[in-house]
N, CA, C and O of each residue as an XYZ file, in Angstrom:
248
protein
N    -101.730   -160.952     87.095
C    -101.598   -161.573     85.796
C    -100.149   -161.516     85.310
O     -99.631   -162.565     84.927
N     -99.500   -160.449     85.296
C     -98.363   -159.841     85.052
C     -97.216   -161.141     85.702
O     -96.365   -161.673     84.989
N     -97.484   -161.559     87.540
C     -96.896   -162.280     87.587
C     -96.374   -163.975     87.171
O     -95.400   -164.714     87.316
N     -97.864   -163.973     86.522
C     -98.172   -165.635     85.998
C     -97.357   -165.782     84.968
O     -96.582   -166.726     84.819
N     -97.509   -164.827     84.201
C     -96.608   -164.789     82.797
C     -95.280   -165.113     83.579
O     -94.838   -166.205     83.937
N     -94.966   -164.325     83.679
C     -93.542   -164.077     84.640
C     -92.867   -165.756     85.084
O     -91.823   -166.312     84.745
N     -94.154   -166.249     86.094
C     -93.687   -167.666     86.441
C     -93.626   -168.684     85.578
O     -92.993   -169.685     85.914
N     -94.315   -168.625     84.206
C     -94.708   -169.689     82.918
C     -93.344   -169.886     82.260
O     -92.752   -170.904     81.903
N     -92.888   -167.983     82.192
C     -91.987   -167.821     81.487
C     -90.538   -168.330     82.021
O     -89.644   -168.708     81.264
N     -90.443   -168.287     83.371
C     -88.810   -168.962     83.802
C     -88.656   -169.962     83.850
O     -87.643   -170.660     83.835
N     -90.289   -170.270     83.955
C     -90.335   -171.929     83.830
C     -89.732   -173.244     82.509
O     -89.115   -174.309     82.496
N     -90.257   -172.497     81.746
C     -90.066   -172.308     80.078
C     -88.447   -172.132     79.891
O     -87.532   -172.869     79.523
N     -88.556   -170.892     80.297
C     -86.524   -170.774     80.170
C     -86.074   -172.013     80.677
O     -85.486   -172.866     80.012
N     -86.474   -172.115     82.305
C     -85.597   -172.969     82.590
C     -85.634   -174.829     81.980
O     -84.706   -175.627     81.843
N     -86.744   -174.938     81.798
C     -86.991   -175.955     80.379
C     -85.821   -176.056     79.590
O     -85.125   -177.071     79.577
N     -85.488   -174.634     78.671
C     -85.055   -174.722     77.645
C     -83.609   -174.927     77.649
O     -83.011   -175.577     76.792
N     -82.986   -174.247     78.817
C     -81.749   -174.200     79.236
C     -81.769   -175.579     79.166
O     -81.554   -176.032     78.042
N     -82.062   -176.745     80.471
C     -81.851   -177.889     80.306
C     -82.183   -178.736     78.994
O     -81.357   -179.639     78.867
N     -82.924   -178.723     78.211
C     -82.746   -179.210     77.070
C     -82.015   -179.006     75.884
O     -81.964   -179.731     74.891
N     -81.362   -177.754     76.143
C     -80.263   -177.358     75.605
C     -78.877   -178.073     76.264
O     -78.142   -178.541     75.395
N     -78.580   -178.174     77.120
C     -77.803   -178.266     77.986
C     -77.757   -180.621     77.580
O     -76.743   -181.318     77.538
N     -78.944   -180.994     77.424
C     -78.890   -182.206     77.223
C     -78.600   -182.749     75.807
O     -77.986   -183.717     75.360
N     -79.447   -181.504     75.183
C     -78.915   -181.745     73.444
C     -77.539   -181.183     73.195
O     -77.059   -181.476     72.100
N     -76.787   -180.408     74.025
C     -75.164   -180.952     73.853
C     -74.463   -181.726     73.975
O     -73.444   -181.903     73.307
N     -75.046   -182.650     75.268
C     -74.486   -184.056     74.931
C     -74.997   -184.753     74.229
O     -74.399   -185.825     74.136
N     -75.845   -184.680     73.660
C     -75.820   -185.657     72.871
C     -77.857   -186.489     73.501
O     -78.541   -187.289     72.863
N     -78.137   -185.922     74.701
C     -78.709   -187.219     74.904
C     -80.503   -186.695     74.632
O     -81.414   -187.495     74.846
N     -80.713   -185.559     74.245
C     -82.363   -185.444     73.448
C     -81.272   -184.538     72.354
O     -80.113   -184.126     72.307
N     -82.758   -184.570     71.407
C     -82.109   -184.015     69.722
C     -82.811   -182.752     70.280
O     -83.732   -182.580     71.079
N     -81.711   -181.623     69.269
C     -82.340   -180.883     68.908
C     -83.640   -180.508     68.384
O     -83.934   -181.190     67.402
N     -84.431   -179.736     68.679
C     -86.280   -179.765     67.680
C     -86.147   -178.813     67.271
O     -86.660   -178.843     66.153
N     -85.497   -177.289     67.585
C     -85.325   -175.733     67.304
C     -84.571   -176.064     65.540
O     -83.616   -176.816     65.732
N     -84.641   -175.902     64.742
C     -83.728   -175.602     63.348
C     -84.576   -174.435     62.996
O     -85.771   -174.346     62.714
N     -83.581   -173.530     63.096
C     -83.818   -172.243     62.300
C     -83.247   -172.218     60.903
O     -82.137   -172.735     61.022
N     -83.385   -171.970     59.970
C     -82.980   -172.177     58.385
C     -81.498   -170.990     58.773
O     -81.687   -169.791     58.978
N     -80.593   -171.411     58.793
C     -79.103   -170.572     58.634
C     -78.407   -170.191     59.716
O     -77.402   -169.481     59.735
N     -79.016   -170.721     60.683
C     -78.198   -170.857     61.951
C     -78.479   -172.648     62.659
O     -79.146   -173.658     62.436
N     -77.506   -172.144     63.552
C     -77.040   -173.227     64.122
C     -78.236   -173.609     65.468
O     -78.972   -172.830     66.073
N     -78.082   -175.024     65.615
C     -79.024   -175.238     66.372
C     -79.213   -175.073     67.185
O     -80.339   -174.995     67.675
N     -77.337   -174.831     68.143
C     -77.183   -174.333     69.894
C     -77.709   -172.950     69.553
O     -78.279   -172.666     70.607
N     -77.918   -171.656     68.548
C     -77.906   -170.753     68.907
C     -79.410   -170.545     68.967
O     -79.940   -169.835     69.822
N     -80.321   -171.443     67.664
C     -81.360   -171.148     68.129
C     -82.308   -171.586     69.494
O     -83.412   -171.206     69.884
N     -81.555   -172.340     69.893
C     -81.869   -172.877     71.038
C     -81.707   -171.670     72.453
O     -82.571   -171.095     73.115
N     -80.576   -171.645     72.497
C     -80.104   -170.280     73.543
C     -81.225   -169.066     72.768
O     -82.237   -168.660     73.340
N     -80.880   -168.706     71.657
C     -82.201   -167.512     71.490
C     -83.512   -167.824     72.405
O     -84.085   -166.935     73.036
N     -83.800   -168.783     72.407
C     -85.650   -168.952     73.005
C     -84.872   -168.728     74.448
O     -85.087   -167.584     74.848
N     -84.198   -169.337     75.167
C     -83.717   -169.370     76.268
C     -83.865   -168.253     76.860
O     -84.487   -168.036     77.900
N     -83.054   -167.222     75.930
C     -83.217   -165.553     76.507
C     -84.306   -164.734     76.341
O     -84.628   -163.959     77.241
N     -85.084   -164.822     75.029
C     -86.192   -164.235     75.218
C     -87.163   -164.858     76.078
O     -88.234   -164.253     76.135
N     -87.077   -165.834     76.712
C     -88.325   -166.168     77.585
C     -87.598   -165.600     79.006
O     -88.306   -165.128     79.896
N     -86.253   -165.677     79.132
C     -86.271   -164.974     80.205
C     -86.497   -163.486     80.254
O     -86.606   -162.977     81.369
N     -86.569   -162.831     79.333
C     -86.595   -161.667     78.638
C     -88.060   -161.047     79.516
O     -88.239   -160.013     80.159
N     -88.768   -161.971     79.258
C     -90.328   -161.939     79.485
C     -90.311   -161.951     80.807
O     -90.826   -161.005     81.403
N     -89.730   -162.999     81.508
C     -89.989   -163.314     82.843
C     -89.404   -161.703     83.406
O     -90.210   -160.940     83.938
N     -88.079   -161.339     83.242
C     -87.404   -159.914     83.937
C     -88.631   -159.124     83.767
O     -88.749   -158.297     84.671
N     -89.536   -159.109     82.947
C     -90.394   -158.027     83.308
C     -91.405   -157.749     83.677
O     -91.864   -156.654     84.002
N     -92.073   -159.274     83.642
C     -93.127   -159.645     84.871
C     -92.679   -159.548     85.698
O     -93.563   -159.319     86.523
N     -91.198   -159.567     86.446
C     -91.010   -159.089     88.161
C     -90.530   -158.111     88.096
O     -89.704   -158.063     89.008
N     -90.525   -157.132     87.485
C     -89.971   -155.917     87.541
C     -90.614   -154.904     88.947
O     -91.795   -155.062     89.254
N     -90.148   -154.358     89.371
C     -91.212   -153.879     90.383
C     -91.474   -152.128     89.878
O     -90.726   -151.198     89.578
N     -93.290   -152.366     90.011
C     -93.473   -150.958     89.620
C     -94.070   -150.254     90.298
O     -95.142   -150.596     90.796
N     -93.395   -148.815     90.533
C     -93.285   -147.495     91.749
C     -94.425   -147.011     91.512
O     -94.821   -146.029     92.140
């Protein structure tokens, strides 16, 4: 189970990265608005906590 999360989750990151990465140029909008920050950052925030998730679904345990 541990690993499914794991695979949903980089999947997800890696989603987010590229749609981040496209809403800097310009070519999908932003959807993330956090009230007082900026939109690249809330964007990169989800980015890392989903990889956040994934590092510890593969973590290997002794």
């Amino acid at each position: 189970m541990k690993r499914k999360i794991g695979k949903v989750a980089l999947f997800l990151a890696t989603l987010a990265v590229i749609w981040l990465l496209l809403g800097m140029f310009k070519i999908v909008p932003f959807l993330i608005e956090l009230p007082e920050e900026t939109s690249i950052r809330a964007h990169a925030s989800v980015s890392v906590i989903l990889l956040l998730i994934a590092s510890w679904a593969f973590w290997n345990e002794d």
